[in-house]
N, C-alpha and C positions, 0 to 999 in steps of 0.2 A: 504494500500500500504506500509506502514511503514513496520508491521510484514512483511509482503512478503521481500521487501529488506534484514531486519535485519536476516530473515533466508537463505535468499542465502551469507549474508557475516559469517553467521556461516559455511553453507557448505565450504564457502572461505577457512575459518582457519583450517578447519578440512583436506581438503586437501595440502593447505599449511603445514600443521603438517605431515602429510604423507610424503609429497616430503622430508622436512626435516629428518627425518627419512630414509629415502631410499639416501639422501645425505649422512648421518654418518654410514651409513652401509656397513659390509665389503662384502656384496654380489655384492654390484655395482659396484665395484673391480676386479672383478670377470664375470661379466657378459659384456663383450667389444665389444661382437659380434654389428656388424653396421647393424640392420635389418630397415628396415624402421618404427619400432616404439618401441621405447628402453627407456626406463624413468631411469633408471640407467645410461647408457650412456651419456643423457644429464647431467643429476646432479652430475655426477664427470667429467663434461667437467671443461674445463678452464672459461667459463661463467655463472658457476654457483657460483661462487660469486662474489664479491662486497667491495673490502677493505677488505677482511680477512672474509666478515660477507655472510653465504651464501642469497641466490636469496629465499629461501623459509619464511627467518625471514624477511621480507621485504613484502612479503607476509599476513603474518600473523599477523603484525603491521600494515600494511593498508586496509585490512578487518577490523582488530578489531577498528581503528579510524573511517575509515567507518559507521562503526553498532552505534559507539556513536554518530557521529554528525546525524546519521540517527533517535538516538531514544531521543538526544535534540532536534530535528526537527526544525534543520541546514541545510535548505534545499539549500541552497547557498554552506555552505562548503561540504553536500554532494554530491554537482553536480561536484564541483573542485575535491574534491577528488575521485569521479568516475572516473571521465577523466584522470586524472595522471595516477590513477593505469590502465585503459584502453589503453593509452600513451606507459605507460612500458613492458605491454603485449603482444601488440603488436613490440614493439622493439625486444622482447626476440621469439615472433614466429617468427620475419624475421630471427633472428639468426640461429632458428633452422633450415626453411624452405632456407637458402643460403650458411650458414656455414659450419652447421654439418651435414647437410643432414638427422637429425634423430629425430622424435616428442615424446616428450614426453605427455601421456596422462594425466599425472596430469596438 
C-alpha cells in the first residue's frame, strides 16, 4: 500500500508541475474563452495564487511531504496531511464549481 500511495503523490507532483507550467505561460493569456472546461483560465484567474506564490507550488510541496511521511511510514502525519491537502481541494473545486464557473482538469 505504501508504493501505491507514494506513486499516486508522484503522479500529484507531476501534475502539479504541469499546472505550474501552464500558470507561467503566455498561452493562458491568450486563451480567455469561458468554455466549461478551460485549465488556462483557471490558472490565471485571481485564485490561483496564494501571497504572490501560485496554487500549483502548494501542490507540489504537499505531495512531495506526503510521499515522505508516507515512505517514513508516518502513518498519523500521513493521514493529516491527506486530509489538509483533500480540505484545500476541495475548497478550490467549490471555487471553480461557484465562482468561475470553469474546471480545470489538472
Amino acid at each position: 500500500m505504501r508504493y501505491f500511495i507514494v506513486a499516486l503523490t508522484l503522479a500529484g507532483v507531476v501534475l502539479s508541475s504541469i499546472t505550474l507550467w501552464i500558470h507561467y505561460s503566455d498561452e493562458g493569456h491568450e486563451a480567455v474563452s469561458r468554455s466549461s472546461w478551460n485549465s488556462s483560465y483557471v490558472n490565471h484567474s485571481p485564485y490561483a495564487v496564494v501571497s504572490g506564490i501560485p496554487v500549483a507550488v502548494f501542490g507540489i510541496i504537499g505531495y512531495t511531504v506526503l510521499a515522505l511521511f508516507t515512505c517514513y511510514r508516518r502513518k498519523t502525519l500521513t493521514a493529516i496531511a491527506a486530509l489538509l491537502g483533500l480540505a484545500y481541494a476541495l475548497y478550490l473545486t467549490n471555487i471553480e464549481a461557484h465562482i468561475l464557473n470553469v474546471w480545470c482538469v489538472y
